[in-house]
LODO-866442 format. One record per atom (N, C-alpha, C): residue number from 1; residue in three letters; x, y, z. Coordinates in steps of 0.05 Angstrom, whole numbers, plus 5000, padded with zeros to 4 digits. Layout:
BEGIN
n:NUM	res:ALA	px:X	py:Y	pz:Z
...
% end
This chain:
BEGIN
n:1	res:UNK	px:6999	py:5076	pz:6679
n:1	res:UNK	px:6983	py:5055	pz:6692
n:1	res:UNK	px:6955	py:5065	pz:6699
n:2	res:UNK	px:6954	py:5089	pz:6708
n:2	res:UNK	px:6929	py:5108	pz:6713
n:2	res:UNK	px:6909	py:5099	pz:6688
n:3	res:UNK	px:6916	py:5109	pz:6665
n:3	res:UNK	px:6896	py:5111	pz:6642
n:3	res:UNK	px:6895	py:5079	pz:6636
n:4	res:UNK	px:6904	py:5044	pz:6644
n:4	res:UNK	px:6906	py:5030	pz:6637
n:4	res:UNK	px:6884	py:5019	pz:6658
n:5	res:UNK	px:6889	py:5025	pz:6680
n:5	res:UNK	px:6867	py:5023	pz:6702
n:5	res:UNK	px:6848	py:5038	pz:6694
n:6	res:UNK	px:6840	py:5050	pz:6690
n:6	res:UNK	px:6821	py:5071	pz:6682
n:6	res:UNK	px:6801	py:5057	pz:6670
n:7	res:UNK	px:6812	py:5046	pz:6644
n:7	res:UNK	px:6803	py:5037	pz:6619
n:7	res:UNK	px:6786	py:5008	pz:6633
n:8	res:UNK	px:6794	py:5001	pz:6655
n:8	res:UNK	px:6788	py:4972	pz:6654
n:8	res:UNK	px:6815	py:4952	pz:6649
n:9	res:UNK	px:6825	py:4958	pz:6639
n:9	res:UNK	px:6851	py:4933	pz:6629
n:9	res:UNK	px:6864	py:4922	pz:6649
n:10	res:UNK	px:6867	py:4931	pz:6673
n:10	res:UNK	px:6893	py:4923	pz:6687
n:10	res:UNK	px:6895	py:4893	pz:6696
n:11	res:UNK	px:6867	py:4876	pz:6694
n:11	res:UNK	px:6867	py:4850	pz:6697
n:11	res:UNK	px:6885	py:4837	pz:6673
n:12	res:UNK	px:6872	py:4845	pz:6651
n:12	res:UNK	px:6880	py:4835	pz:6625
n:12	res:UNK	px:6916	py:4839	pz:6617
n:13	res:UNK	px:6914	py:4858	pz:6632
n:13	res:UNK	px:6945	py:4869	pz:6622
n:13	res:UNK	px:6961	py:4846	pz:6653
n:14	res:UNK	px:6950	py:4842	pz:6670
n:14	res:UNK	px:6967	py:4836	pz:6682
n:14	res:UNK	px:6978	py:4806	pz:6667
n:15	res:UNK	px:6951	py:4782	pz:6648
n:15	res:UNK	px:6955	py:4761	pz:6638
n:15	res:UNK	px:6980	py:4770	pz:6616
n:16	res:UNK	px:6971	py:4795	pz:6600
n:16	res:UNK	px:6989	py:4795	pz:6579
n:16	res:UNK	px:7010	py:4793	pz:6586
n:17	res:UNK	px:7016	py:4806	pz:6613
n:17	res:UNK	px:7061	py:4804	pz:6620
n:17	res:UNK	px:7068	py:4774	pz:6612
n:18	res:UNK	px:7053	py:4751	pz:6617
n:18	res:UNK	px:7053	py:4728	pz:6613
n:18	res:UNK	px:7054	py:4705	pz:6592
n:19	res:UNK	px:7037	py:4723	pz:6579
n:19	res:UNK	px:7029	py:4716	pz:6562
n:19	res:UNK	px:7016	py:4735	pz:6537
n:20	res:UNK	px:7032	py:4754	pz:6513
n:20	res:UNK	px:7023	py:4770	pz:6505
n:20	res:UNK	px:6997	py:4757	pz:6477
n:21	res:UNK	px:6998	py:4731	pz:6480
n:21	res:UNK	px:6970	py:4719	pz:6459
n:21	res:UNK	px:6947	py:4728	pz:6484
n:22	res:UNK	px:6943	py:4729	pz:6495
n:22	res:UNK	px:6918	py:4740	pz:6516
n:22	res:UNK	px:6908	py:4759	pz:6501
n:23	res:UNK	px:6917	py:4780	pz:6486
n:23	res:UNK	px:6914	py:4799	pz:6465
n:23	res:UNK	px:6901	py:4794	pz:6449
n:24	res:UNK	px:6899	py:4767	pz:6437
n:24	res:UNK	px:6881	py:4767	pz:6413
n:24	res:UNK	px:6852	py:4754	pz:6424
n:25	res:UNK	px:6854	py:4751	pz:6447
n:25	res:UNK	px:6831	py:4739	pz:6454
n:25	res:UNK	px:6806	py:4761	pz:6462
n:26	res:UNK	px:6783	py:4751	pz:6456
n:26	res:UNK	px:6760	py:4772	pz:6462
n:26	res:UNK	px:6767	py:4789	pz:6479
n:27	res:UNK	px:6765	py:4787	pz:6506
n:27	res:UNK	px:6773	py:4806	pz:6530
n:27	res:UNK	px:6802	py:4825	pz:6526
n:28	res:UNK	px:6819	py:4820	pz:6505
n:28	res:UNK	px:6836	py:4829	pz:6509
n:28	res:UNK	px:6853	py:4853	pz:6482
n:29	res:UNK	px:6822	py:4847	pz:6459
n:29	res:UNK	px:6829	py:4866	pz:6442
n:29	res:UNK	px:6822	py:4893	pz:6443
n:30	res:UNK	px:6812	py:4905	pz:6460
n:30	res:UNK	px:6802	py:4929	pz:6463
n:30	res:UNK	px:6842	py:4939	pz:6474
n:31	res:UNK	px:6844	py:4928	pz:6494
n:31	res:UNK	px:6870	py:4934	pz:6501
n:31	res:UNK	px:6895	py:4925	pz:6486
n:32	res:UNK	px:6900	py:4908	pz:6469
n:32	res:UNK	px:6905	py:4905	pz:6448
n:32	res:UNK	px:6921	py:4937	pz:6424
n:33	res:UNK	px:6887	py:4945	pz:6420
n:33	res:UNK	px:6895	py:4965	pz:6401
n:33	res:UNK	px:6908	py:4987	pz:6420
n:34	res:UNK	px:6903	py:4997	pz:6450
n:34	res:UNK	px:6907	py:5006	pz:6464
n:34	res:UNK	px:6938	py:5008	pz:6460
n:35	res:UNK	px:6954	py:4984	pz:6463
n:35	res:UNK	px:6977	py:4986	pz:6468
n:35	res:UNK	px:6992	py:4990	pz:6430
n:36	res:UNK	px:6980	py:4978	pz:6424
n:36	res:UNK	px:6988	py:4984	pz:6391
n:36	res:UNK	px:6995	py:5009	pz:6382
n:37	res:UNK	px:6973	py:5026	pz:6389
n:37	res:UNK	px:6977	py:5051	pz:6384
n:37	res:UNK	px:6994	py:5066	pz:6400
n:38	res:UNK	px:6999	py:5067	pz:6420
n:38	res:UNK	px:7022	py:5071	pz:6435
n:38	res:UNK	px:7054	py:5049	pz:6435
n:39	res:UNK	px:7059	py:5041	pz:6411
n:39	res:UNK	px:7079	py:5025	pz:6406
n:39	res:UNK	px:7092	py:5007	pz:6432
n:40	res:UNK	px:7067	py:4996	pz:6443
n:40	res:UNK	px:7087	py:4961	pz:6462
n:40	res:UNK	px:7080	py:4940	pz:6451
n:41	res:UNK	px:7060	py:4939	pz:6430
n:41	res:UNK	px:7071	py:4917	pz:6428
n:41	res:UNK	px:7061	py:4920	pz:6399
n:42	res:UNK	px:7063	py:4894	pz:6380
n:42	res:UNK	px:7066	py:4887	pz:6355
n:42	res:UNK	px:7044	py:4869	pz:6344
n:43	res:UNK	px:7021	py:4867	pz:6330
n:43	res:UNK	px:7009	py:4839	pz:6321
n:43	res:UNK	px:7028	py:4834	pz:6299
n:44	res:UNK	px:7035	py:4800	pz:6304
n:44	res:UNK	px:7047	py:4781	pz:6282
n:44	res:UNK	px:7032	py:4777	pz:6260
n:45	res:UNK	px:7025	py:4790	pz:6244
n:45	res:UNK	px:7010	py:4784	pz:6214
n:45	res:UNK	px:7019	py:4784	pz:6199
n:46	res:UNK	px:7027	py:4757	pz:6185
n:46	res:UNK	px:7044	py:4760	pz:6170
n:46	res:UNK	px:7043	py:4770	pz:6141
n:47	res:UNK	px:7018	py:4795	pz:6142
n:47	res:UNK	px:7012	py:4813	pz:6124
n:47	res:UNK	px:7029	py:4830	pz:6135
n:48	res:UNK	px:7035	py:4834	pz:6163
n:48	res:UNK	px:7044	py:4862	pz:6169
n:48	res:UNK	px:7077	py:4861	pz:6151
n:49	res:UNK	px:7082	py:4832	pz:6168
n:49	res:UNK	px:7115	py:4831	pz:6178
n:49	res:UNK	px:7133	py:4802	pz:6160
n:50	res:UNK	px:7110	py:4790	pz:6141
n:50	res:UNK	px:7121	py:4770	pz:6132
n:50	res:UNK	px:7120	py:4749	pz:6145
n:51	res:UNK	px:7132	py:4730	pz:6151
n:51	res:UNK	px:7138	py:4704	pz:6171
n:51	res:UNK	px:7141	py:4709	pz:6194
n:52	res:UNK	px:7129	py:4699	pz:6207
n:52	res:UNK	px:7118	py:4709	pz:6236
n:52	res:UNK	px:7137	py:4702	pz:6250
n:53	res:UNK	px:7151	py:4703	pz:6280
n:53	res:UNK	px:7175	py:4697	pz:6287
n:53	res:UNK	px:7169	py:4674	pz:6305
n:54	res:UNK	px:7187	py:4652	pz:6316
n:54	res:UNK	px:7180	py:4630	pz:6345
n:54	res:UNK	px:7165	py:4648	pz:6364
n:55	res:UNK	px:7153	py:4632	pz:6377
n:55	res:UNK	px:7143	py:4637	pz:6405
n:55	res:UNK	px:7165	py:4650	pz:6414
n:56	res:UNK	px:7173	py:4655	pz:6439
n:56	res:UNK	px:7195	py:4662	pz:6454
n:56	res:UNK	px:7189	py:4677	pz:6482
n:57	res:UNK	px:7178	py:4661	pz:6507
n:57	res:UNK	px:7166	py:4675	pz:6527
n:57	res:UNK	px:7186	py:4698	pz:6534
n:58	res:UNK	px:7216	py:4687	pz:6547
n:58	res:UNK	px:7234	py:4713	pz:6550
n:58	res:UNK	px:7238	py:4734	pz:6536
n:59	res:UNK	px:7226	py:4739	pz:6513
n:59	res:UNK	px:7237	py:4755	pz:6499
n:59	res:UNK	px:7194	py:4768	pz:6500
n:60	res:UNK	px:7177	py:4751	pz:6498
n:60	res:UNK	px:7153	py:4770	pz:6499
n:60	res:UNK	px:7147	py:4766	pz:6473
n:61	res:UNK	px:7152	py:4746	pz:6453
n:61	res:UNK	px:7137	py:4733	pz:6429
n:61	res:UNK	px:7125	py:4718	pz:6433
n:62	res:UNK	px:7100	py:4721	pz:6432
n:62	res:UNK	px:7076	py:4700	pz:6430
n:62	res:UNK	px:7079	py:4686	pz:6401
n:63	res:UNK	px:7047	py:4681	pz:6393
n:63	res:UNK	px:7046	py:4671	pz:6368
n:63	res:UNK	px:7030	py:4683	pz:6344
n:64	res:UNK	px:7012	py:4704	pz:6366
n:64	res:UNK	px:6992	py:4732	pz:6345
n:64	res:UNK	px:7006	py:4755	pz:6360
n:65	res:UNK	px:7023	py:4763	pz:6374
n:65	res:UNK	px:7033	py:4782	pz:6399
n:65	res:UNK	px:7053	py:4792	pz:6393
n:66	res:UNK	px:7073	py:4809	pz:6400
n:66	res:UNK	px:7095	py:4808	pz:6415
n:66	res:UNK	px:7100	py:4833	pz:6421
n:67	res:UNK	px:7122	py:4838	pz:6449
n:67	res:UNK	px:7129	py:4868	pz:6462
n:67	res:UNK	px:7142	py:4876	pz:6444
n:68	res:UNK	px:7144	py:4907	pz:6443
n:68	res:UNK	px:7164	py:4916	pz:6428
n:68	res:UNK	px:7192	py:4909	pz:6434
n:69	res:UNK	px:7202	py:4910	pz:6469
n:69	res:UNK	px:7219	py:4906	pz:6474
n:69	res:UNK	px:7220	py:4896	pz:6493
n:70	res:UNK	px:7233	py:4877	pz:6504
n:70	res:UNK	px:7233	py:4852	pz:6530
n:70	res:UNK	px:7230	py:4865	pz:6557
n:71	res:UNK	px:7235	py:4889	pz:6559
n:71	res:UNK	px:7243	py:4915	pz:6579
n:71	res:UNK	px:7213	py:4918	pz:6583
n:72	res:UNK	px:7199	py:4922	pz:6571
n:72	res:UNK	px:7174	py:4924	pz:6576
n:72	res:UNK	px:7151	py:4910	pz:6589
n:73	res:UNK	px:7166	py:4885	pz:6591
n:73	res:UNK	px:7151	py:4870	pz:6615
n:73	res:UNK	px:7158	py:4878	pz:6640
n:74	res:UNK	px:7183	py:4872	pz:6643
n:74	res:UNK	px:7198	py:4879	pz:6676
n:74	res:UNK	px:7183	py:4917	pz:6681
n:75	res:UNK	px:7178	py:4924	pz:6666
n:75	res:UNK	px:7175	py:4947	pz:6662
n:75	res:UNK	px:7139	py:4947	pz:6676
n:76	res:UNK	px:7128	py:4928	pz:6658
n:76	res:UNK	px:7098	py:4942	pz:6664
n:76	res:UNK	px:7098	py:4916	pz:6693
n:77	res:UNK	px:7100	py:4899	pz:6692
n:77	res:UNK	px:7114	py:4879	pz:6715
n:77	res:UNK	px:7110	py:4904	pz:6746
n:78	res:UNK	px:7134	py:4916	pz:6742
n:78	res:UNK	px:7135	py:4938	pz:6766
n:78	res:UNK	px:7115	py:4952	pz:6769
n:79	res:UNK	px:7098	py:4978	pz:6756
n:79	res:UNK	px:7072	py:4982	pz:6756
n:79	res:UNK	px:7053	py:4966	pz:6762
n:80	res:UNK	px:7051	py:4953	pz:6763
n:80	res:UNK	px:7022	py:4931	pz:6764
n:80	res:UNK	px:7040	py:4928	pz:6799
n:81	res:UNK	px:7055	py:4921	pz:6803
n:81	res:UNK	px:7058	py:4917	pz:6836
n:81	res:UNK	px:7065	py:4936	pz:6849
n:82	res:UNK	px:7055	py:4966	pz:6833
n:82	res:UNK	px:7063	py:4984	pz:6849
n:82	res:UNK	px:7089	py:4998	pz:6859
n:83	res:UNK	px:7107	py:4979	pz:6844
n:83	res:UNK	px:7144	py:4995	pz:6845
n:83	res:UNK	px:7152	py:5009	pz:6832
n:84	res:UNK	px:7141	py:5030	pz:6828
n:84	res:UNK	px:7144	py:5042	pz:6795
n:84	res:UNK	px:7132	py:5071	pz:6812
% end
């Protein structure tokens, strides 16, 4: 969370728990690749991955987005309020 604050993100990251399309939006691709490269989360391109999957808020599928794993909200969820 240190280096996420650091960066600037922690506003942006707090929308993404919410909503991980916040990611493709201007303010939110710098952090974007951020998390990419550290495997949380996934862009839906369906160059990457074929047919892109439903939305799915519980699960953290957007519609350009998604977490790697659903754990990872409750996860960054806690950090961002400091329970972690």
């Amino acid at each position: 969370m240190a280096e996420v604050a650091g960066r600037g993100f922690a506003d942006v990251l707090r929308e993404a728990v919410e909503n991980p399309d916040v990611l493709a939006e201007p303010q939110g691709l710098e952090l974007a690749r951020f998390l990419e490269n550290r495997n949380f989360v996934i862009e839906l391109s369906p160059i990457v991955i074929g047919q892109a999957p439903r939305p799915d808020d519980e699960l953290g599928v957007g519609r350009r987005y998604a977490r790697q794993t659903p754990a990872l909200r409750d996860a960054v969820k806690m950090a961002l309020e400091g329970r972690v």
